[in-house]
N, CA and C of each residue as an Amber inpcrd file, in Angstrom:
protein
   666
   0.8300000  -1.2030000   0.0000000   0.0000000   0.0000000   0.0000000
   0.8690000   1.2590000   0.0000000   2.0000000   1.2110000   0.6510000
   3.0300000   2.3070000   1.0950000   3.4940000   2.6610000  -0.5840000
   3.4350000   1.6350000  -1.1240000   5.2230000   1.4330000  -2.7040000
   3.5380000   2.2420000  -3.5980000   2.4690000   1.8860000  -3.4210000
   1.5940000   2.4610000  -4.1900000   0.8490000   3.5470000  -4.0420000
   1.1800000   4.3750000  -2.6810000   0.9630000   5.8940000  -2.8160000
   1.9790000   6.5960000  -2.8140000   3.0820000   6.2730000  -2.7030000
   4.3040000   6.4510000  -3.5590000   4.2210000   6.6630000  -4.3480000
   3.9270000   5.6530000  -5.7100000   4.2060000   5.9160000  -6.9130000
   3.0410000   6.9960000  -7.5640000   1.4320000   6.8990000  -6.9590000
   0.8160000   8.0600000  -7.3920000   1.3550000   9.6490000  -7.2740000
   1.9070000   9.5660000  -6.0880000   2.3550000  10.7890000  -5.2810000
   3.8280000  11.4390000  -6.5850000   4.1340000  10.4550000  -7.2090000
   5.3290000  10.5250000  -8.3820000   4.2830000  10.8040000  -9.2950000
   3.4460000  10.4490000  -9.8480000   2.6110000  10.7420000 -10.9640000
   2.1780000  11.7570000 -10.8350000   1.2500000  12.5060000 -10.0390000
   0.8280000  13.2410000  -9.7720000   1.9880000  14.4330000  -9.5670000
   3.3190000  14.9830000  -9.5030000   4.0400000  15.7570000  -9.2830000
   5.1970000  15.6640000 -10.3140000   4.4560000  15.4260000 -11.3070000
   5.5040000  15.2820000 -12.4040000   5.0180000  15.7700000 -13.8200000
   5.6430000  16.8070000 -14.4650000   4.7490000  17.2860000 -15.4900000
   5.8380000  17.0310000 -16.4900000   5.6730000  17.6890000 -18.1000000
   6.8820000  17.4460000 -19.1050000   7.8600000  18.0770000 -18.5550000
   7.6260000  18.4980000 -17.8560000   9.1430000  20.0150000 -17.3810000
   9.8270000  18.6540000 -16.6900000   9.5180000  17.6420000 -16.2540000
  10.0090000  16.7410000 -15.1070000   9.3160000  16.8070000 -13.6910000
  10.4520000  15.8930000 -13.0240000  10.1470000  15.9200000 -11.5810000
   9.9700000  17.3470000 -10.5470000   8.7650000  17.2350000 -10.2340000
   8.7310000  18.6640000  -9.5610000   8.5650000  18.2530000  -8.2030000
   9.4040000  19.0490000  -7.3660000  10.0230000  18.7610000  -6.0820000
   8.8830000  19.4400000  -5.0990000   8.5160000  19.0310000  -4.2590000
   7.1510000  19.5180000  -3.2550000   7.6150000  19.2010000  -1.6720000
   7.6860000  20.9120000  -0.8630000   7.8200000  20.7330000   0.7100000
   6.9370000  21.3320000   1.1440000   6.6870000  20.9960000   2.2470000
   5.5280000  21.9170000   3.1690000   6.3310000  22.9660000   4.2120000
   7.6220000  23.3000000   4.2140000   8.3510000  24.2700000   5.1890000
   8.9900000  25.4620000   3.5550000   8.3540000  26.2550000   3.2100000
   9.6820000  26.9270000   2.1080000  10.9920000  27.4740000   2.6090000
  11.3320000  26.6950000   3.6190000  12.8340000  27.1970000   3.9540000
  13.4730000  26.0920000   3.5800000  12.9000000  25.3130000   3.0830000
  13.7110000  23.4770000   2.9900000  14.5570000  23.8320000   1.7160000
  14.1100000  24.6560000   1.2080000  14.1660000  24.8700000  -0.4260000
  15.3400000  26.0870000  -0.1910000  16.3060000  26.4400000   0.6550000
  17.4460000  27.4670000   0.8150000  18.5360000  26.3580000   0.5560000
  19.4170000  26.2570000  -0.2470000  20.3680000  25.6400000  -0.5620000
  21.5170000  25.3840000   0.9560000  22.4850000  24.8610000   0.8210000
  23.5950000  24.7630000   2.1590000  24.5160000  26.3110000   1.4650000
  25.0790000  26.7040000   2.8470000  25.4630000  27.8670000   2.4600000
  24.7830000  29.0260000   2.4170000  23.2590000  29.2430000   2.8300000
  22.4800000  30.4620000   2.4830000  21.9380000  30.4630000   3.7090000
  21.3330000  31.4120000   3.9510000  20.3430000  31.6680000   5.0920000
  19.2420000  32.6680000   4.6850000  17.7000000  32.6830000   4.7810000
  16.6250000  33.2370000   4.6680000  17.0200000  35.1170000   5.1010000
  16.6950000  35.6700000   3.9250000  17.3860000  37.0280000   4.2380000
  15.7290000  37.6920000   4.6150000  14.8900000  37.6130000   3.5630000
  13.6280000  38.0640000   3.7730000  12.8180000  37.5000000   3.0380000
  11.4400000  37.3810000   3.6770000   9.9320000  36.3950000   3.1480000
   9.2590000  37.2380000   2.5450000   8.8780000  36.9930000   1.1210000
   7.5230000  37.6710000   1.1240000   6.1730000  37.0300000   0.2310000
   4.9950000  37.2200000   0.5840000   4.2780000  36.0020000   0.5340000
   3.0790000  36.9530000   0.0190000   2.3250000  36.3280000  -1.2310000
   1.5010000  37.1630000  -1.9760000   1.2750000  35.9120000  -3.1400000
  -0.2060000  35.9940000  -3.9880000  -0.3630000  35.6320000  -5.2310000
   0.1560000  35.8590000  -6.3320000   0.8180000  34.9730000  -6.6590000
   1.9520000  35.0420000  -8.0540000   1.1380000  34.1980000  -9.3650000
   0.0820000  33.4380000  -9.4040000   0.2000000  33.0560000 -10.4650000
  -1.7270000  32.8240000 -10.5360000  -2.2740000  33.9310000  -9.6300000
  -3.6430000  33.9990000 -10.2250000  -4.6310000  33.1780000  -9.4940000
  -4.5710000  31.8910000  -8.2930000  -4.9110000  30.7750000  -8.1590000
  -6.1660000  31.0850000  -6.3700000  -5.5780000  32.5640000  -6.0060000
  -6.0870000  32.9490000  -4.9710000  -5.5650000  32.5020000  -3.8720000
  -4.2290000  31.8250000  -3.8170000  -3.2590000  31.4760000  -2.5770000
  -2.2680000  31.9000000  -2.8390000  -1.9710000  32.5200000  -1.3980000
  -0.0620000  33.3790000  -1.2310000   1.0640000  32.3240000  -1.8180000
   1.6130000  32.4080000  -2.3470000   2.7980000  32.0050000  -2.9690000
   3.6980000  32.5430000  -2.2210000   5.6560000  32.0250000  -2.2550000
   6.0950000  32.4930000  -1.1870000   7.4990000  33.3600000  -2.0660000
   8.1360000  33.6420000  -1.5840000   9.4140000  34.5940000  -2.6810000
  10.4030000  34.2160000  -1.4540000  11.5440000  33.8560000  -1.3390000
  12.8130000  34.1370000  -0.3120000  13.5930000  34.8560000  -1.0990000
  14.2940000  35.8100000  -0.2740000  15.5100000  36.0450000  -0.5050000
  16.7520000  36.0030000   0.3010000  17.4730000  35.2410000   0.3130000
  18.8950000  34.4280000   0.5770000  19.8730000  35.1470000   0.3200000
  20.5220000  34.9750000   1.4070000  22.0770000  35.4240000   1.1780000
  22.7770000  34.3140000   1.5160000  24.3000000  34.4950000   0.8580000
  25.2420000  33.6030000   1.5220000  25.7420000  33.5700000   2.7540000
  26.6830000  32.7230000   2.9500000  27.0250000  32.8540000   4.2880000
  28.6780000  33.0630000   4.2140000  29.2460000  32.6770000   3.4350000
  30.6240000  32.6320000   3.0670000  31.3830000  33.7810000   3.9020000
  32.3520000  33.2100000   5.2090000  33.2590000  33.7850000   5.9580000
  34.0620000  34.8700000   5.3090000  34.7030000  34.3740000   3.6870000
  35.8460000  34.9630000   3.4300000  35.3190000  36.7490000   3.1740000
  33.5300000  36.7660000   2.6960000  33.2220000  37.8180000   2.1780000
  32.8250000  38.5200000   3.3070000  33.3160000  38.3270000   4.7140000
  32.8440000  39.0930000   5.5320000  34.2750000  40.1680000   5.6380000
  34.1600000  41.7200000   5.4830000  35.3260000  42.2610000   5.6760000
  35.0290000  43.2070000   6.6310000  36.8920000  43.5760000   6.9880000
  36.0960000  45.2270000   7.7880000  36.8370000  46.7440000   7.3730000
  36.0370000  47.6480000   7.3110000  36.1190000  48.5620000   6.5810000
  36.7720000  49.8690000   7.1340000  37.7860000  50.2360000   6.8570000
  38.4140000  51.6380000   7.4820000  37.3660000  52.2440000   8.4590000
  36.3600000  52.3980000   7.5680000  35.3130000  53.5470000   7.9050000
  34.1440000  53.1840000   8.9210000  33.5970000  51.7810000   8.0380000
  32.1730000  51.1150000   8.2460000  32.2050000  50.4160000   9.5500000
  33.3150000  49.7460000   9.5430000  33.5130000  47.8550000  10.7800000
  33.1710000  47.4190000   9.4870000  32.9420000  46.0800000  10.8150000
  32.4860000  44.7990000   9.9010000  31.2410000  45.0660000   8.6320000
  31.2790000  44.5320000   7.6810000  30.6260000  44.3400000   6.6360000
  30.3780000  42.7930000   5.9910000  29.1070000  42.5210000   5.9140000
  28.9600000  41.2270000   5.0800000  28.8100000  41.6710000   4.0820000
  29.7340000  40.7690000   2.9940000  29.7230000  41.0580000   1.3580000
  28.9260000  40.1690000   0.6420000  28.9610000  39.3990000   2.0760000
  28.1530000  37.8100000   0.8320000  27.0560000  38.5450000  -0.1500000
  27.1340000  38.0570000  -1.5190000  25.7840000  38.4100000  -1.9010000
  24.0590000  37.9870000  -2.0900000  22.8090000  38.2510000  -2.3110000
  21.7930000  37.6250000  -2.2190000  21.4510000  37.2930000  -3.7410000
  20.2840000  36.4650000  -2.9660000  19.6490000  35.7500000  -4.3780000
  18.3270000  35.4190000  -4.1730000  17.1850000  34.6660000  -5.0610000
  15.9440000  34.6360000  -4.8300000  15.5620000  33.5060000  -5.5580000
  14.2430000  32.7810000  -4.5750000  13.6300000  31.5030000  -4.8910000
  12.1330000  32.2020000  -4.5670000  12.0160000  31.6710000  -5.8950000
   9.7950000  31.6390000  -5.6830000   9.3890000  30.1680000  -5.7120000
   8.3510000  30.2980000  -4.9570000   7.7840000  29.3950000  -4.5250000
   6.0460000  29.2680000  -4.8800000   5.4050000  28.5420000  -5.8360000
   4.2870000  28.3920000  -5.6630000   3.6160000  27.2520000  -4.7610000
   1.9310000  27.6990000  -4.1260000   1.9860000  27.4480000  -3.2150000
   0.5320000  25.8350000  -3.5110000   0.6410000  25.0120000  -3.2580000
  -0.6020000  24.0440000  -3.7810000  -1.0410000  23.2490000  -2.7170000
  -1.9180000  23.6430000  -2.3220000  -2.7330000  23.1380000  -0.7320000
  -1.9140000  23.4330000  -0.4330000  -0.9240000  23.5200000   0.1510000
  -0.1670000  24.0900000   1.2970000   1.2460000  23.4920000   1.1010000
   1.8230000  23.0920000  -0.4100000   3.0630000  22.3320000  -0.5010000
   3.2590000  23.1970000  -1.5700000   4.9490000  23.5830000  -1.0290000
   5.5460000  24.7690000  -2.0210000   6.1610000  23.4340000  -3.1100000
   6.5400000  23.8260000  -4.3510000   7.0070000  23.7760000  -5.1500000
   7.8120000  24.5330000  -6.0570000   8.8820000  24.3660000  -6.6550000
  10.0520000  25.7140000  -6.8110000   9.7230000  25.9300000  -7.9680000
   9.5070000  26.9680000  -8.2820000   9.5360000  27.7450000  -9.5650000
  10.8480000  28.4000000 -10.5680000  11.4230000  29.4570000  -9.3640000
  12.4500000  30.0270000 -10.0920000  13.4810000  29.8080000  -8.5600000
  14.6120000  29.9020000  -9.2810000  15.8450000  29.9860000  -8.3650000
  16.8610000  31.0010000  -9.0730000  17.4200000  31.8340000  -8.3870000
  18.6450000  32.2600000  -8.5980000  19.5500000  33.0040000  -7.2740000
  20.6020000  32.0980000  -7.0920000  21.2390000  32.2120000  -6.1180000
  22.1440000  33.4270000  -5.9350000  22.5540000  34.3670000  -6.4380000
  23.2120000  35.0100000  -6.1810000  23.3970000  36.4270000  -7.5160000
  21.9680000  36.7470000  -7.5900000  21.6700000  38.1290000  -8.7200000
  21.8520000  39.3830000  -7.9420000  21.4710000  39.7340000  -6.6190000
  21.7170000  40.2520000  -6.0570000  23.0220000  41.2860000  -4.8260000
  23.9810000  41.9040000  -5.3610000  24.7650000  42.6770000  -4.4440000
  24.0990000  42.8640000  -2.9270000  25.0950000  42.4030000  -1.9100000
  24.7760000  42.3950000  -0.4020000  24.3220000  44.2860000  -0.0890000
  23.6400000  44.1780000   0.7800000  22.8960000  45.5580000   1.5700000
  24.0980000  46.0930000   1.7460000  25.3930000  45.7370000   1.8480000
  26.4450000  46.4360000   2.2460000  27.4450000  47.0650000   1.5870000
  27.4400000  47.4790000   0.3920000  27.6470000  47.7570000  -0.7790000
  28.1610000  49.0770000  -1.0510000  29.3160000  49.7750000  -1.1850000
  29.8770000  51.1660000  -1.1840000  28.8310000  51.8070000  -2.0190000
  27.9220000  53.3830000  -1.0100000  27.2090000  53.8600000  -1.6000000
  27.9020000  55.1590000  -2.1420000  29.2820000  55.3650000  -1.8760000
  30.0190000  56.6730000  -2.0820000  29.2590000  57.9930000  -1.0660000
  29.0300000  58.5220000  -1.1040000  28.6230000  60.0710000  -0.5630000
  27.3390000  59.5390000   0.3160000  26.5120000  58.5460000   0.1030000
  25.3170000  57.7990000   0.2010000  25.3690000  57.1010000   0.7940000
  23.6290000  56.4260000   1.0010000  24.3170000  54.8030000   1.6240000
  23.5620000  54.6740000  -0.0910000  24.0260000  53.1570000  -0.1360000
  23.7540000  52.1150000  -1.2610000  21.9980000  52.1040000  -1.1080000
  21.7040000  51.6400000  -2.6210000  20.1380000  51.2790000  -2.8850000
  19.6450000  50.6550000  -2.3090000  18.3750000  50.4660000  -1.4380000
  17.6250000  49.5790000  -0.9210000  17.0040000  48.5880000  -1.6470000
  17.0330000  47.2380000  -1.4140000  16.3360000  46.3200000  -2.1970000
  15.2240000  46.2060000  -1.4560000  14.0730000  46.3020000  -2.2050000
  12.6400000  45.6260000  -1.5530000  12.0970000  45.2990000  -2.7200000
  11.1150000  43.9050000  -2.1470000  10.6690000  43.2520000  -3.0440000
   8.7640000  42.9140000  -2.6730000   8.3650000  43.1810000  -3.7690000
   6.4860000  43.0840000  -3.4130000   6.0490000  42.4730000  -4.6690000
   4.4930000  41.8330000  -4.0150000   3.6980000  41.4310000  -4.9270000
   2.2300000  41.4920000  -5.3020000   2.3050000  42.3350000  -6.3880000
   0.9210000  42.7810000  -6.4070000   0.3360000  42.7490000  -7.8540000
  -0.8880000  42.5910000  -7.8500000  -1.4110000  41.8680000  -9.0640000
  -0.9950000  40.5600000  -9.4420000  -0.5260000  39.9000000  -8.7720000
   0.0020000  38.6900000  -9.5190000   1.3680000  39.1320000 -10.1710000
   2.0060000  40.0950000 -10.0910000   3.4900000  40.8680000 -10.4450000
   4.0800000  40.4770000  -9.4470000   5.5470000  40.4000000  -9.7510000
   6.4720000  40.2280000  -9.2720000   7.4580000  41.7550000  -9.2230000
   7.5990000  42.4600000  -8.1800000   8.3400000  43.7900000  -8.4840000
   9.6240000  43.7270000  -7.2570000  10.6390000  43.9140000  -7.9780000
  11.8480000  44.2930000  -7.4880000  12.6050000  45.5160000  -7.5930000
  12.3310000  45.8080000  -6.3870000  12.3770000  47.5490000  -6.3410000
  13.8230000  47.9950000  -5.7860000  14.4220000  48.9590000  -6.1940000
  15.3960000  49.2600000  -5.7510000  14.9410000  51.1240000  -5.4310000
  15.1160000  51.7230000  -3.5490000  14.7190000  52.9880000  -3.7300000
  16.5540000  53.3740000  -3.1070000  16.2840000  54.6530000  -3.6610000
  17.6750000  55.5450000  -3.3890000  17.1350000  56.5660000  -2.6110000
  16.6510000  56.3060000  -1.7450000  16.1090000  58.0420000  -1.2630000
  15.7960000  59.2940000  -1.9250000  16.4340000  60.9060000  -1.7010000
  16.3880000  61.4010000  -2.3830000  16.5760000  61.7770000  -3.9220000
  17.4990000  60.4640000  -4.8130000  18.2360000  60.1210000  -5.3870000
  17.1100000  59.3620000  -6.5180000  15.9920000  59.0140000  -5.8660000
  14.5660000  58.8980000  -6.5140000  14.7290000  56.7000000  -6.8280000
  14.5240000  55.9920000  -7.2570000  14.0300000  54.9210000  -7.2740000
  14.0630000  54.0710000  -8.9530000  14.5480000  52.8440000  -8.9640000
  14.1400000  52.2710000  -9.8690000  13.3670000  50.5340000  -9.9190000
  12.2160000  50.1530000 -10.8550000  11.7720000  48.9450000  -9.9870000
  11.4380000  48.4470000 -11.6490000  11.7720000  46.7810000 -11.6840000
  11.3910000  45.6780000 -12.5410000  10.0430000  45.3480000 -12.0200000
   9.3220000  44.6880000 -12.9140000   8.1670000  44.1920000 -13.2000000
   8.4620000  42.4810000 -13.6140000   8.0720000  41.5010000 -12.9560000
   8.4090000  40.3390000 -13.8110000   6.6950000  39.8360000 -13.5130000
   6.2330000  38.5340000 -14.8170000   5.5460000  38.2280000 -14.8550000
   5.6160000  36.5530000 -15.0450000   5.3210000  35.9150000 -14.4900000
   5.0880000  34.0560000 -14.7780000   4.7430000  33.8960000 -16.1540000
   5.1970000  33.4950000 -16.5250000   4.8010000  32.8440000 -18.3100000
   6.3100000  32.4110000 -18.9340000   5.7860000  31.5810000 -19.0940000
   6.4080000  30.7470000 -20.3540000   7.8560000  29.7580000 -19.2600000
   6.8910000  29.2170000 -18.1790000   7.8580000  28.8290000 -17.0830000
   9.0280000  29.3920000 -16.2830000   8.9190000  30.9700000 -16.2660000
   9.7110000  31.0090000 -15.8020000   9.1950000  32.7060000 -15.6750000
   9.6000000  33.7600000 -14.7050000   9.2540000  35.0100000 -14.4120000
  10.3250000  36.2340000 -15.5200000   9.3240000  36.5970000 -16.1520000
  10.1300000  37.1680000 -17.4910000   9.4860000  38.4670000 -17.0410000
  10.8700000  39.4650000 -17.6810000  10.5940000  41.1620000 -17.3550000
   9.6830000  41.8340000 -18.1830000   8.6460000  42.2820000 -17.5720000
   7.9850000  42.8920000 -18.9370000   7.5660000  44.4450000 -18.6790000
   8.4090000  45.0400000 -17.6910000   8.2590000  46.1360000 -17.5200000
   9.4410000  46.6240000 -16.2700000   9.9100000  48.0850000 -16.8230000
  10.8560000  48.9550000 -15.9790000  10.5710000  50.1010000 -15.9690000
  10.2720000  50.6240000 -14.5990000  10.4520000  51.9310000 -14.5950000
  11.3260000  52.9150000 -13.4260000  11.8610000  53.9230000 -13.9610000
  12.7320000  54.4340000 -13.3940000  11.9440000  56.2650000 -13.0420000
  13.0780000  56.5750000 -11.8120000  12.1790000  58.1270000 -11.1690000
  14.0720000  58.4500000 -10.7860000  14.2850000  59.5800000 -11.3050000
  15.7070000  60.3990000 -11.1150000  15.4690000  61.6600000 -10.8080000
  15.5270000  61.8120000  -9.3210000  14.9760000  62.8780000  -8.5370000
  16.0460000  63.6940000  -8.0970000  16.0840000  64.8070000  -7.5010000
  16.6180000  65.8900000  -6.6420000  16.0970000  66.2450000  -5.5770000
  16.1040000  65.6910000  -4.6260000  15.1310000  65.8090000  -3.7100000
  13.9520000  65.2920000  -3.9870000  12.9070000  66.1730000  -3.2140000
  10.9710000  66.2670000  -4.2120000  10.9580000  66.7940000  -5.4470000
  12.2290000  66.9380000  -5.9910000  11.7730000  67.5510000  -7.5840000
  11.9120000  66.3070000  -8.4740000  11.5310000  65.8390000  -9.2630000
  11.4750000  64.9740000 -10.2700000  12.1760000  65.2830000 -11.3120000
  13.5210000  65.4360000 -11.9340000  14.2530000  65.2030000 -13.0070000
  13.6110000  64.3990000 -14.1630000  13.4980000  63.7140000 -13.9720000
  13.0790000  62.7860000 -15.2140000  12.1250000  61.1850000 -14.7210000
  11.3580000  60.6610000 -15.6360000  10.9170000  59.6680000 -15.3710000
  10.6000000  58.5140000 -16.5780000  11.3620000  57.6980000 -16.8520000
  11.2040000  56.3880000 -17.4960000  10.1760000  55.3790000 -17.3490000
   9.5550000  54.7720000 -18.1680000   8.4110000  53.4840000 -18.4840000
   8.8170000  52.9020000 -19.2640000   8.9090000  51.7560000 -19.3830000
   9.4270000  50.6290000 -20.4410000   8.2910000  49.4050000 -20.3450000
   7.6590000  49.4520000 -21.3570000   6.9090000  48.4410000 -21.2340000
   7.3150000  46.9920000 -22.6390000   7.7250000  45.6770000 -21.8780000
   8.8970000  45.3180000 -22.8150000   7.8360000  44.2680000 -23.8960000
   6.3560000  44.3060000 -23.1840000   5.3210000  43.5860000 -23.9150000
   4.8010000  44.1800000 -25.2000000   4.7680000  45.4140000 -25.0490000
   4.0710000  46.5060000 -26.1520000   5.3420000  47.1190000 -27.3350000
   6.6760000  47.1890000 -26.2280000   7.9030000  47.5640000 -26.6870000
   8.0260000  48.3500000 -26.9290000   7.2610000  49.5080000 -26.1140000
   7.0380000  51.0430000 -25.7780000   7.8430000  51.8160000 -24.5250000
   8.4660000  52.8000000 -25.1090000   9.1020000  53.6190000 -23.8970000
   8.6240000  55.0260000 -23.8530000   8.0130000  55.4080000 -22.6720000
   7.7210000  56.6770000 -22.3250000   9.0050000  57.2030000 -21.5290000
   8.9170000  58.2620000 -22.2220000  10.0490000  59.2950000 -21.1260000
   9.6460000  60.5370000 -20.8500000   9.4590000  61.2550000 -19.6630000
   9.5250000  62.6100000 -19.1710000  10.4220000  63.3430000 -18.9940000
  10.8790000  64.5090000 -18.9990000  11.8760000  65.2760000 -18.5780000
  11.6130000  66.7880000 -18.0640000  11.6390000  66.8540000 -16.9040000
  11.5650000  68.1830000 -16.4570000  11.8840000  69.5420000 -16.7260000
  10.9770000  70.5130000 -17.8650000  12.0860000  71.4150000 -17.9740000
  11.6190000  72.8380000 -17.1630000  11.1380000  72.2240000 -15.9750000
  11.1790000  73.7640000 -14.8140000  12.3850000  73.4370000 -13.8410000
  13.3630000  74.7330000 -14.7130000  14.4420000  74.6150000 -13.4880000
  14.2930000  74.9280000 -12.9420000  13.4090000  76.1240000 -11.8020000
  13.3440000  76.7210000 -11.1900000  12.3400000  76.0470000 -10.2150000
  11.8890000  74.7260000 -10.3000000  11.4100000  74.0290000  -9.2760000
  11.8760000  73.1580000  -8.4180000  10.9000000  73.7130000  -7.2030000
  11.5120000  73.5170000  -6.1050000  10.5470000  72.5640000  -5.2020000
  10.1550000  71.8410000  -5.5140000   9.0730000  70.9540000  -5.0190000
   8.4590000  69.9080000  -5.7340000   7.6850000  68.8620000  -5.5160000
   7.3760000  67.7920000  -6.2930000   6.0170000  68.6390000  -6.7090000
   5.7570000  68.8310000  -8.0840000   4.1520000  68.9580000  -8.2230000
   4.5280000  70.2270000  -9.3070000   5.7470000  70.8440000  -8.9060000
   5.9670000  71.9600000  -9.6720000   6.9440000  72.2680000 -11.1160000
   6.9090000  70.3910000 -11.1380000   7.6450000  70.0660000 -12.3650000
   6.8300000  70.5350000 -13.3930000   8.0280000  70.8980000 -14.7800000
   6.6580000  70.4160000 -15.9700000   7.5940000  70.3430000 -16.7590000
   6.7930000  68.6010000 -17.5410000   7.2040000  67.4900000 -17.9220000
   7.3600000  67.6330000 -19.4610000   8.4260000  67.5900000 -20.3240000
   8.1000000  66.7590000 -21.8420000   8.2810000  65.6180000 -22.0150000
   7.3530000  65.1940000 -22.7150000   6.7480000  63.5620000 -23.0400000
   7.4600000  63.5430000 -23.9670000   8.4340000  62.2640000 -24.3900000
   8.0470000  61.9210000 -25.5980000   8.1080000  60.2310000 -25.4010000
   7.7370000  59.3250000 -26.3190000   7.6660000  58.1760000 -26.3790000
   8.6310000  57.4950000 -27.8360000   8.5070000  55.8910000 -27.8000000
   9.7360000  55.4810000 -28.8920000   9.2500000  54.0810000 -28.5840000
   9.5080000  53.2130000 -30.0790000   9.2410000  51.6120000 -29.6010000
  10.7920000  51.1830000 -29.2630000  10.8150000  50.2840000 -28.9030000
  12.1520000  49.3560000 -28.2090000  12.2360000  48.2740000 -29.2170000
  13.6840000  48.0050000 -29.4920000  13.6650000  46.7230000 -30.3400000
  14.4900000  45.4790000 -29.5100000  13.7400000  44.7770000 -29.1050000
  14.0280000  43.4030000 -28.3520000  13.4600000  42.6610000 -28.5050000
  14.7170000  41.3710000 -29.0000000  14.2870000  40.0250000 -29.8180000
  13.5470000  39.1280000 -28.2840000  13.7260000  39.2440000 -27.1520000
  12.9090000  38.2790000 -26.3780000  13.1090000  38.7150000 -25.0570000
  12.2360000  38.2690000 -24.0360000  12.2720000  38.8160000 -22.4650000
  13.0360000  38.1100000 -21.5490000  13.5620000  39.5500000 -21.0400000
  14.6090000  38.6740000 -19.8560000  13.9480000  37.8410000 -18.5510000
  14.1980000  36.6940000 -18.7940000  13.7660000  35.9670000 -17.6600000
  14.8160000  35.9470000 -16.1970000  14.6140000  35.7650000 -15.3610000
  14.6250000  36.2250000 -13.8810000  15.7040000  34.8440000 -13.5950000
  15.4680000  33.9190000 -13.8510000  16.4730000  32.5690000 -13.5820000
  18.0860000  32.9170000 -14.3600000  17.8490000  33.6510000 -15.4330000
  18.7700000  34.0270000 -16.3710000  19.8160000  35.5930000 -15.9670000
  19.2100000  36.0630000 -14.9790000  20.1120000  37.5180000 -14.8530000
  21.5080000  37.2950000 -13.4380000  22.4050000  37.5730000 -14.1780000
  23.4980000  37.3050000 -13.4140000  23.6220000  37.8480000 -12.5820000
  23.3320000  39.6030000 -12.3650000  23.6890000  40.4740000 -11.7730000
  22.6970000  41.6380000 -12.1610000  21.8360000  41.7350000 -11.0590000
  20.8480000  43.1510000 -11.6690000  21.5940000  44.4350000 -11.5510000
  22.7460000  44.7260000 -11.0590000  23.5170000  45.9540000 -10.8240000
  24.1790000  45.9150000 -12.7980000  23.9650000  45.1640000 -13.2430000
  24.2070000  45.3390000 -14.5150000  23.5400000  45.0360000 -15.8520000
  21.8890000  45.3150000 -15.4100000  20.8330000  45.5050000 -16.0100000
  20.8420000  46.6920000 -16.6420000  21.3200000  47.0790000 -17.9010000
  21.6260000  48.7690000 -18.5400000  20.3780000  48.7390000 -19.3510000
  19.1280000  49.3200000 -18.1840000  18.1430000  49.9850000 -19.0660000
  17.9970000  50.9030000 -20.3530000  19.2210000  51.8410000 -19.7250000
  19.2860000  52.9910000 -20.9110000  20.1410000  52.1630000 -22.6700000
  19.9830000  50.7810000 -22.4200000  20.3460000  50.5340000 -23.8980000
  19.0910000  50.7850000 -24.7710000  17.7460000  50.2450000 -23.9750000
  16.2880000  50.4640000 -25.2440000  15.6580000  51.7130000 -25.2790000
C-alpha cells in the first residue's frame, strides 16, 4: 500500500518540465550555504493562494570584511527563490542564487540602494529605492515557465523635484520618457514634464532565472 501511494504521489508531481520537487516548510528549499534574508508572501500566479518569494544570502566567511570607515561588513551576496503554493506544498519555480549585491555595498557620498521586493497583481516587483536620489523597480511576470521582465520603470529625482521619469513596457515595446524642464522648481508637483515616447527593439524577455547580476541591467540601452 506504502510502494503504491508512492508511486501516485510521483505521478501526480511530475509534469513534461520533469520531476517537480514539493515541501511543506519553504525554507527546505534554501540551498547549504544560504540563510533566509527576507519572506515575502503574496499571489503570483492567479490561483487565490499566497505564494512564497525568499531572498537568501550567503554565508561565506571569506566575504565578511572590515572597513576603514564602516567595521564589519557582510559582502556575501543575495539571491531569490519563488515558490508556488498548492494546498499548502511549495514547489520551486524560479531559483537564482546570487543576482543580487549584499545591503552592504559602497554607496560613495550615500548609503547604497535599498532592495525591496512586493507582490501585487500577480506581479512580481523588485524595487530598488535611493532616497532622495529617486528609485528604480522591474516588473516580472510568470509565463512561459519562468518570471520574465515585462516592464521597468525608473524616477531620477533631486530631492521632491522629479528630473526625469522612465516606463518601459517590454510587452508593447514602448518607452515613455519625461523630462523636467522647470528649473526653477523647487518641489514635487511643480515640475513640468516633456513627453516623448519610442518603440524598443528586443528580440525576447529577460527571464529572472537568467540575470546574473541586476547591478548590470543597462536599461538605458532600449
Amino acid at each position: 500500500m506504502k510502494i503504491l501511494l508512492t508511486l501516485i504521489l510521483t505521478i501526480l508531481t511530475t509534469t513534461a518540465f520533469g520531476q517537480i520537487e514539493q515541501k511543506q516548510n519553504p525554507t527546505d528549499f534554501v540551498p547549504k550555504g544560504f540563510v533566509v534574508f527576507e519572506r515575502i508572501n503574496g499571489d503570483l500566479n492567479k490561483d487565490g493562494i499566497d505564494d512564497c518569494v525568499l531572498i537568501i544570502k550567503g554565508t561565506d566567511k571569506k566575504q565578511i570584511i572590515t572597513d576603514k570607515y564602516r567595521g564589519r561588513l557582510d559582502r556575501n551576496r543575495r539571491g531569490i527563490i519563488v515558490l508556488f503554493n498548492k494546498n499548502g506544498n511549495y514547489r520551486l519555480v524560479v531559483k537564482n542564487y546570487d543576482c543580487f549585491s549584499s545591503e552592504n555595498e559602497d554607496g560613495g557620498v550615500y548609503y547604497p540602494p535599498e532592495l525591496f521586493i512586493e507582490i501585487k497583481n500577480s506581479n512580481l516587483y523588485i524595487n530598488y529605492a535611493h532616497g532622495r536620489y529617486g528609485y528604480w523597480r522591474y516588473t516580472f511576470r510568470f509565463q512561459n515557465a519562468d518570471f520574465e521582465l515585462i516592464g521597468y520603470d525608473e524616477s531620477d529625482n533631486y530631492g521632491p523635484v522629479v528630473n526625469k521619469k522612465i516606463s518601459i513596457n517590454f510587452s508593447t515595446k514602448k518607452k515613455l520618457v519625461k523630462v523636467n524642464t522647470n528649473e526653477n522648481a523647487q518641489n514635487g508637483g511643480e515640475e513640468i514634464f516633456k513627453t516623448t515616447t519610442k518603440n524598443i527593439d528586443i528580440d525576447h524577455l529577460i527571464k529572472l532565472s537568467e540575470i546574473k547580476d541586476f547591478d548590470e541591467l543597462y536599461m538605458s540601452k532600449y
